[in-house]
C-alpha positions as CSV (number, residue, x, y, z in Angstrom):
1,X,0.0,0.0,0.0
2,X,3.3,2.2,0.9
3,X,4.3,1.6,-2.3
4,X,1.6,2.3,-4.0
5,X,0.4,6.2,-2.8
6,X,4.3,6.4,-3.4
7,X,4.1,5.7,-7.1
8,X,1.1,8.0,-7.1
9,X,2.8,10.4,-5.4
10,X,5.5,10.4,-8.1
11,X,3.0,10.3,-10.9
12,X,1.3,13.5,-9.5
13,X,4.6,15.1,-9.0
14,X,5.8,14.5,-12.5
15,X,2.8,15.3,-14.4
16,X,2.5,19.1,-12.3
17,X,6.0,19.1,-13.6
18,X,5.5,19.0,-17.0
19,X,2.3,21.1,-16.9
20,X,4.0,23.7,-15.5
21,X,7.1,23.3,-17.8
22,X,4.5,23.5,-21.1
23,X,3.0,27.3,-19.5
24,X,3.2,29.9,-21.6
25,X,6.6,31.8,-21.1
26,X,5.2,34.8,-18.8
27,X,7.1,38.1,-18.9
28,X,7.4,39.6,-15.8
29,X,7.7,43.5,-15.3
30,X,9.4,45.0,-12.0
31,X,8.9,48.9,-12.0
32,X,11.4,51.6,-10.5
33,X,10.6,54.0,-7.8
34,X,8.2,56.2,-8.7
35,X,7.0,54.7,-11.7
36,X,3.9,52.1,-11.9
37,X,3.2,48.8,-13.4
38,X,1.2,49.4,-15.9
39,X,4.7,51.1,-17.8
40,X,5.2,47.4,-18.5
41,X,3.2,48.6,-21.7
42,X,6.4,50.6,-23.1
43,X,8.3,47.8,-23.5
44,X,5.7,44.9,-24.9
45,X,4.7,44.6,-28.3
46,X,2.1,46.5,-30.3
47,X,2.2,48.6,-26.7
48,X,-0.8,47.0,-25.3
49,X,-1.9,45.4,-22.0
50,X,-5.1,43.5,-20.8
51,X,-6.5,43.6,-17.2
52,X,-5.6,47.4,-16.7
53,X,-7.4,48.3,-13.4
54,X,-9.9,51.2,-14.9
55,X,-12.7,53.4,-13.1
56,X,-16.1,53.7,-14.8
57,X,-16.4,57.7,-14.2
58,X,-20.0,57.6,-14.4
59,X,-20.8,54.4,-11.9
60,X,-17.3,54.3,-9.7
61,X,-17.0,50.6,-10.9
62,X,-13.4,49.7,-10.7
63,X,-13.5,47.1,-13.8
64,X,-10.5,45.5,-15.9
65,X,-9.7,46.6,-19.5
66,X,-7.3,46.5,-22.1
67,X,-5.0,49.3,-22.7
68,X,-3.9,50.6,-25.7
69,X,-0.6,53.2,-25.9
70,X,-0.7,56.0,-28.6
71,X,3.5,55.2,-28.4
72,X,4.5,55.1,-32.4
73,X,7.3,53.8,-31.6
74,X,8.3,49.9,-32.9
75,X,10.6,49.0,-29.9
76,X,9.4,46.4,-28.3
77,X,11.2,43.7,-25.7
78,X,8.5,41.6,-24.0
79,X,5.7,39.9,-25.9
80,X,2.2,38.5,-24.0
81,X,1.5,37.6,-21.6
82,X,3.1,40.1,-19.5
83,X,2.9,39.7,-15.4
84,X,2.4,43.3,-14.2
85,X,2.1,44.7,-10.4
86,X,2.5,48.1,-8.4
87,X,5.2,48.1,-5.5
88,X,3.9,49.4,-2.5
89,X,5.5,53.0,-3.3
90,X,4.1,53.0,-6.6
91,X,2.2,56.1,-7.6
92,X,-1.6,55.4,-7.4
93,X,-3.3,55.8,-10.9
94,X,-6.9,56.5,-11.6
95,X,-7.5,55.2,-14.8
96,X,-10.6,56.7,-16.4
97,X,-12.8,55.3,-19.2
98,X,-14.6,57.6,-21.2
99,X,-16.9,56.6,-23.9
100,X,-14.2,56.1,-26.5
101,X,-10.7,56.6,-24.8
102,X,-8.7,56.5,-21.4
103,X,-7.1,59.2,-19.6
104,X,-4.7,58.9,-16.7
105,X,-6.5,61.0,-13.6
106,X,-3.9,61.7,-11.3
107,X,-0.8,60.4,-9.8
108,X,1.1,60.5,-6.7
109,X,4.3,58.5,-5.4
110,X,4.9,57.2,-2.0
111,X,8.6,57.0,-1.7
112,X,8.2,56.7,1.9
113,X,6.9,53.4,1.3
114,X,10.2,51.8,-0.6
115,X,12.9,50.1,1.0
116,X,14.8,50.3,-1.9
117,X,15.1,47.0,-3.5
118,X,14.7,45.2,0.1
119,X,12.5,43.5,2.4
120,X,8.9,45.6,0.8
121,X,9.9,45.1,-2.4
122,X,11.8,41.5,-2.7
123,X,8.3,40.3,-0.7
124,X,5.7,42.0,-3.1
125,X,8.1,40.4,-5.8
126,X,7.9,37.1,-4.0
127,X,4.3,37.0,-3.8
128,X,3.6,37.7,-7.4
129,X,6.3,35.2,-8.6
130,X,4.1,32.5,-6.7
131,X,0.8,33.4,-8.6
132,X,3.2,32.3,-12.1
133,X,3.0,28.4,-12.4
134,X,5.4,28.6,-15.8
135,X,8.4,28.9,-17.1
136,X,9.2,33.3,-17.4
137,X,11.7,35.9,-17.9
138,X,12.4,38.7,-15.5
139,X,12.6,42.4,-16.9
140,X,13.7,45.3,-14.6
141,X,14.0,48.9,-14.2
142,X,16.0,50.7,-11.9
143,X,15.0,49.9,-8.8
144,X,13.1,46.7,-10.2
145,X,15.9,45.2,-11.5
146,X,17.7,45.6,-8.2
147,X,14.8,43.9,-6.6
148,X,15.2,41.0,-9.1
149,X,18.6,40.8,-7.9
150,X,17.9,40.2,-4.2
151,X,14.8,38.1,-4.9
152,X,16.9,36.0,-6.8
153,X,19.8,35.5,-4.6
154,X,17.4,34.9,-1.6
155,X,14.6,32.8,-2.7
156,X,16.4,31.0,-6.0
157,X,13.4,30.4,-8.1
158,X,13.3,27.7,-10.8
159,X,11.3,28.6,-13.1
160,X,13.3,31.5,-14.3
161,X,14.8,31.3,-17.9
162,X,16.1,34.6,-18.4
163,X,17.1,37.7,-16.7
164,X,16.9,41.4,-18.1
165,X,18.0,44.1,-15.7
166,X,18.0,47.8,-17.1
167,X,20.0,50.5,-14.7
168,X,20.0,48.6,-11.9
169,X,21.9,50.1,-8.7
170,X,24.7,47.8,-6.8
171,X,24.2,50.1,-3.9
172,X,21.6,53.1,-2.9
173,X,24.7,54.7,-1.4
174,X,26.4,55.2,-4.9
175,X,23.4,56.4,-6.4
176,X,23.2,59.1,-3.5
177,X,26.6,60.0,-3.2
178,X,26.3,60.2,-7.4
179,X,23.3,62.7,-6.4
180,X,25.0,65.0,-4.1
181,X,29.1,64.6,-4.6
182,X,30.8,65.6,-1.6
183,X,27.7,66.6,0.6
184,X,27.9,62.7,1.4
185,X,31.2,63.2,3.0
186,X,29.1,65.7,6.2
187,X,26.6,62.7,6.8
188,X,24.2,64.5,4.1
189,X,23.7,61.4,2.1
190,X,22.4,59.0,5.5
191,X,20.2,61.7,6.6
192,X,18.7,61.8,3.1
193,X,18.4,58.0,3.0
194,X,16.8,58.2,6.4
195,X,13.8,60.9,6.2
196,X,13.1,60.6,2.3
197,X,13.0,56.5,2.9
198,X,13.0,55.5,6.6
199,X,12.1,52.0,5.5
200,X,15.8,51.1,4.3
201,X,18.4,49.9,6.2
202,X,21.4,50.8,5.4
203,X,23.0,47.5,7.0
204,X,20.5,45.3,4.8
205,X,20.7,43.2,1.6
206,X,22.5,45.2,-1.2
207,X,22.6,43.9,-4.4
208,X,26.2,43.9,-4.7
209,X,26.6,41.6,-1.9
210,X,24.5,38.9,-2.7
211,X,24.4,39.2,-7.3
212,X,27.1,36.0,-6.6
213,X,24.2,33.8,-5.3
214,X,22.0,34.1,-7.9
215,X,22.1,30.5,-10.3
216,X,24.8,30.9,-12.5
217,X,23.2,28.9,-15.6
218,X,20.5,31.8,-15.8
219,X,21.3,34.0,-18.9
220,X,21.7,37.6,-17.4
221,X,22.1,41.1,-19.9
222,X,22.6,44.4,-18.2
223,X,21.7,46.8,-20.3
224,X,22.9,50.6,-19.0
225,X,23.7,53.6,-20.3
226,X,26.8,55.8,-19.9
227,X,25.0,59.1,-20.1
228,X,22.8,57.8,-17.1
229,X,22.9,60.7,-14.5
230,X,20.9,59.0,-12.1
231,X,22.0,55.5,-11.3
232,X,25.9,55.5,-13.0
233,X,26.9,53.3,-15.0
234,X,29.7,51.7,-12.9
235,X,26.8,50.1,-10.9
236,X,25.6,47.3,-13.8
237,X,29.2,47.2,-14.6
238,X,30.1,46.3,-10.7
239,X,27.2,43.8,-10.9
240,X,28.3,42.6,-14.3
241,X,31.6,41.7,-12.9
242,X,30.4,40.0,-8.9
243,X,28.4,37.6,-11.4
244,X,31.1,36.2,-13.8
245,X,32.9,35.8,-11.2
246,X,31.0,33.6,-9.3
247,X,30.9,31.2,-12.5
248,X,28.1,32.8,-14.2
249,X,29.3,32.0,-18.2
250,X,26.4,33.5,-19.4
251,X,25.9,36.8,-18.1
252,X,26.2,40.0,-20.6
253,X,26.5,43.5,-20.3
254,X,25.7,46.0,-22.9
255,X,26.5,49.7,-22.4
256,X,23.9,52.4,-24.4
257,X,25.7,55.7,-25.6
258,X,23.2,58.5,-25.4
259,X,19.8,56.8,-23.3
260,X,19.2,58.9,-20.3
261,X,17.7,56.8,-17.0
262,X,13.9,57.0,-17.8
263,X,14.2,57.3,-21.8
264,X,16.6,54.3,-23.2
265,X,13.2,52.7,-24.9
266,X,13.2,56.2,-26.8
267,X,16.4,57.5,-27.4
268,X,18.6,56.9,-30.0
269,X,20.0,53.6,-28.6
270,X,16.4,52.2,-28.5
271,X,17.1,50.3,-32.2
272,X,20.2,49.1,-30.2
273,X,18.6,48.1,-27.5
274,X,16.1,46.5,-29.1
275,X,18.2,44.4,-31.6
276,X,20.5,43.1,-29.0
277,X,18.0,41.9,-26.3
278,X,16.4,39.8,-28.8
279,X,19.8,38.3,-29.7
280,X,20.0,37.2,-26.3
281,X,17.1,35.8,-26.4
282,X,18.0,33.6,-29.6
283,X,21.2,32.7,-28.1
284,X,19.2,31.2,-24.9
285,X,16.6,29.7,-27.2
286,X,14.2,32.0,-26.2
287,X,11.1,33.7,-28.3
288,X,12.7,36.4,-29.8
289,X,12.3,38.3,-33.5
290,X,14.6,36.6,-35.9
291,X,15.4,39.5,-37.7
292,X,16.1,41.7,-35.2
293,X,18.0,38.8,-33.4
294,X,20.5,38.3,-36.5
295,X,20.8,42.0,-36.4
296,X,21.8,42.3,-32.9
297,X,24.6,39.4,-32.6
298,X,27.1,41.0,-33.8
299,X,26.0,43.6,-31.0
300,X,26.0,40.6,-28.7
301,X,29.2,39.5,-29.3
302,X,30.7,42.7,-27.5
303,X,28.2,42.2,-24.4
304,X,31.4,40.2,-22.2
305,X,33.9,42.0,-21.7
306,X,37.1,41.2,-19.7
């Protein structure tokens, strides 16, 4: 009898494997500070999203809708379906349908409520990884892709294939100290840190101390800009470097030239961008766009440096 709830046991286990293995790929979007997840729909094709929180103006009924950007643009990284959430700091949208269009009401950002790619944020990640029961690729900004860092390192997932992190920081310090220069040296910077975002801890997880746990067969690319005037460059390149090192073969970095930190899907790197993130994902045997795959390998090829 043992043996037999054990086979079935097996059977069960083995079948939920390969149910879960032949999900959809799921994108998943992790937003910076400030911003919102519905910004996922800047970055996924034909810029549109479905299950968009909306409010009927006439009734108040909060119903779900699909959301259509007026973006011209053809850049495009993620395809559907795309996981989408708000951190806890994220600014609170009202979107409004009316009769043939939507509008975005109003917006407000709680930074007090970030920790900065910590505890708040690695959790709220957490907890929306669990509601995914396939295979998917993380995508990051800022802030988000720091998240992804520490979630990753501390909880290991399996079910990730693939790991894009745009601007991430290695630490909140550098990113301050980038901010004010030598202020930081009086204190300026921790005081900052302190009563702009008492929920960090400045002795807590930092990405840069924990990038070398994170599963070294997932395919990472950095993608950063050297113009960035808000998180510096030197932080993917930092990270970039923590992660080969810790036997990571297949982790890439590629370095924009003129992308500012909120802009690089709209700048002129965005064809760049674009073509070289869908290499990666034809060199991981990922869905990608052929053409702009072949296109973007020899961009690829310059993506691990020494």
């Amino acid at each position: 009898m043992k043996l037999f709830v054990y086979g079935i046991c097996l059977i069960s286990f083995f079948l939920s494997s390969c149910v879960a293995e032949n999900a959809p790929l799921t994108y998943v979007y992790s937003h910076g500070l400030g911003s919102v997840g519905v910004h996922a729909i800047h970055y996924v094709k034909d810029h549109s999203l479905d299950k968009v929180k909306a409010l009927v103006e006439e009734t108040g009924e909060i119903i779900e809708m699909s959301l259509k950007s007026d973006n011209p643009t053809p850049f495009y990284i993620l395809y559907q379906p795309v996981h989408f959430f708000n951190y806890p700091s994220s600014r609170e949208i009202n979107v409004i349908q009316k009769r043939s269009h939507v509008a975005i009401e109003k917006e407000l950002a709680y930074p007090e409520k970030a920790s900065l790619a910590q505890h708040i944020e690695i959790e709220t990640l957490k907890n929306e990884m669990e509601k995914i029961t396939g295979p998917c690729i993380l995508f990051g900004r800022s802030m988000g892709a720091s998240t992804i860092i520490n979630y990753m390192a501390k909880y290991k997932p399996t079910n990730v294939k693939a790991i894009v992190l745009e601007s991430p920081f290695d630490t909140v310090e550098r990113v301050v100290h980038r901010r004010i220069g030598f202020l930081d040296w009086f204190g300026l910077g921790t005081l900052y840190l302190k009563y702009r975002h008492p929920a960090y801890n400045g002795a807590g997880v930092k990405p840069v101390n924990v990038a070398h746990l994170i599963d070294p067969h997932i395919p990472i690319l950095f993608i950063h800009s050297k113009k960035d005037s808000f998180v510096p460059v030197e932080c993917s390149r930092t990270l970039y470097r923590v992660i080969k090192a810790s036997g990571n073969e297949q982790v890439h970095l590629f370095e924009l030239r003129e992308a500012k930190h909120n802009n690089a899907g709209i700048s002129a790197d965005a064809d760049d961008y674009q073509k070289v993130v869908h290499a990666f994902y034809k060199k991981y045997g990922l869905p990608c766009d052929e053409g702009l795959a072949l296109e973007g390998m020899p961009l690829l090829a310059l993506t691990r440096p020494n």
